[in-house]
N, C-alpha and C positions, 0 to 999 in steps of 0.2 A: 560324670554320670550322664548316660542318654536320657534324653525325651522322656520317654516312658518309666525310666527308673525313680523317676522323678515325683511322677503323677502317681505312682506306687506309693511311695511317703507319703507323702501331699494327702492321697487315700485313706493312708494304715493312721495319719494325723488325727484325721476326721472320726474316722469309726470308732479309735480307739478312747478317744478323749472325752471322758464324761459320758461316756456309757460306757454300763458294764460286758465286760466280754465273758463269756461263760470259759470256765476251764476245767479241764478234765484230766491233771497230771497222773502220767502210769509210767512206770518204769522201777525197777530194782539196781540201784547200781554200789559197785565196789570202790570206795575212793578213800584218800590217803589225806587227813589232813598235817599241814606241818609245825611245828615248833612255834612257831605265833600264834596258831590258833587258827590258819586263814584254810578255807575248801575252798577249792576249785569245784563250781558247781558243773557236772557231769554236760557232756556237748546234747545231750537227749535230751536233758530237762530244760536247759537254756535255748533251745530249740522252740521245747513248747511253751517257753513264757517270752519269747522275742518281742512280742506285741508288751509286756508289762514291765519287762526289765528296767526303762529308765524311770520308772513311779518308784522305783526301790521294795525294799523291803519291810517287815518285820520279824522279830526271833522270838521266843518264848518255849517257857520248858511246855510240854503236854499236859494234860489235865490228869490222864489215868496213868501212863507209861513213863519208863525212865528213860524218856528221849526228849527233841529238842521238835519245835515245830515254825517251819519257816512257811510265813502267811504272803505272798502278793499285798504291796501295798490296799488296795483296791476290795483284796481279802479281809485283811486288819478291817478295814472300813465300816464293811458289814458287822463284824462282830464288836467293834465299836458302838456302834449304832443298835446294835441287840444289849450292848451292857448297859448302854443310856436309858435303856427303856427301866431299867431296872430304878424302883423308889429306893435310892441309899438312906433314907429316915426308918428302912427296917433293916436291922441289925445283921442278919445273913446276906442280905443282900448286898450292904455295903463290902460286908467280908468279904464274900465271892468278887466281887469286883478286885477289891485290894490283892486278893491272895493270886488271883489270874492276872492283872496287871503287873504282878512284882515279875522285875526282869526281863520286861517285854522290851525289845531296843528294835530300835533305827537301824537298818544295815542296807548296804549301796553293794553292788556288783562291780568290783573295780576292771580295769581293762584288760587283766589277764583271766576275765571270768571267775574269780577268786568272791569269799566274802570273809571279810573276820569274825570269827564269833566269837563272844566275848566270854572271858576265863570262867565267872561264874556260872555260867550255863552250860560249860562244857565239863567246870567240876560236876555240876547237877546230874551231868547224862552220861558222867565217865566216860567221856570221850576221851579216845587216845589216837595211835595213829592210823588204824585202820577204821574205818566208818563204812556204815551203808548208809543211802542216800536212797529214801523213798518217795516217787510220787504216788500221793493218797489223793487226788479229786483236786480240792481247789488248795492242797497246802503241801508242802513238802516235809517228808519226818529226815531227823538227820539222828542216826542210832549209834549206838558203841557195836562195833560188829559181833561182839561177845552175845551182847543184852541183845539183839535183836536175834540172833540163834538160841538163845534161849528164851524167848517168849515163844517162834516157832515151833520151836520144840517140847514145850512146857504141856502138862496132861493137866493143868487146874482148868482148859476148856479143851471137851473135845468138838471138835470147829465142823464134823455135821452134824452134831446134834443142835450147834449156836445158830444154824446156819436153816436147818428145820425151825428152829425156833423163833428167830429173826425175818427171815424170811418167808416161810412156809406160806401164809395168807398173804403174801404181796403177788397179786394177779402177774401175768408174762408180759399186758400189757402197758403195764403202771398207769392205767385210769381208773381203775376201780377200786 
């Protein structure tokens, strides 16, 4: 490695380490997981998490959807730190903690860009062998390609009217 490739690391070392780096994951992809369980996470998204890849990961099903949500270590963190705020001596609160922590795992990027996801959260999300792999902002959703064309396509919301509704009053320049 030249000179300069060097002071590149040395750099990405620095910036990356104990500060937060903002992320902005987008993309839609088609991917194939296989018979163990293991995805190859798409070269587009591993692209935009290069900087966070060796902090590892976290896995977890979704709050509202029947998918799986893959967090940046660094991501977990934060909402770590949002669950701690939470008093567990009140009885919802503790739940919500318990019920969003159950089946949250450890997951590492191994060197063929692969992750294993582990069996009960892929029964959770009926994962089979075709999945779609979405970047949503700072997290990744990993869908059944089935269940992710049909919430698309689903009329229990129609998405300009959520979309009016959601968004309507937020200014073009998000300061006000």
């Amino acid at each position: 490695m030249g000179e300069s490739g060097k002071i590149l690391l040395f750099l990405r070392s620095i910036f990356t380490r104990g500060i937060t780096v903002m992320i902005n994951l987008l993309g839609e992809y088609d991917c194939k997981m296989d018979v163990k369980g293991r995805l190859s996470l798409p070269t587009g998204l591993r692209k935009q998490l290069e900087s966070l890849i060796h902090e590892g990961f976290v896995i977890n099903r979704d709050i509202h959807e029947k998918c799986l949500v893959l967090y940046p270590k660094q991501e977990w963190t934060k909402v770590s730190q949002q669950l701690g705020k939470l008093n567990r001596f009140i009885r919802k609160n503790a739940l919500f903690i318990r019920k969003f922590n159950n089946g949250a795992t450890p997951l590492q990027i191994d060197s063929a860009g692969r992750v294993l996801l582990p069996k009960s959260l892929t029964d959770h999300a009926g994962l089979t062998k075709e999945v779609k792999v979405i970047g949503n902002g700072e997290r990744v959703e990993i869908w059944s390609k089935d269940q992710y064309n049909e919430m698309l396509n689903s009329d229990e919301i129609n998405f300009s009217e959520l979309a009016e509704e959601v968004m309507g009053n937020v200014s073009p320049e998000g300061d006000e």
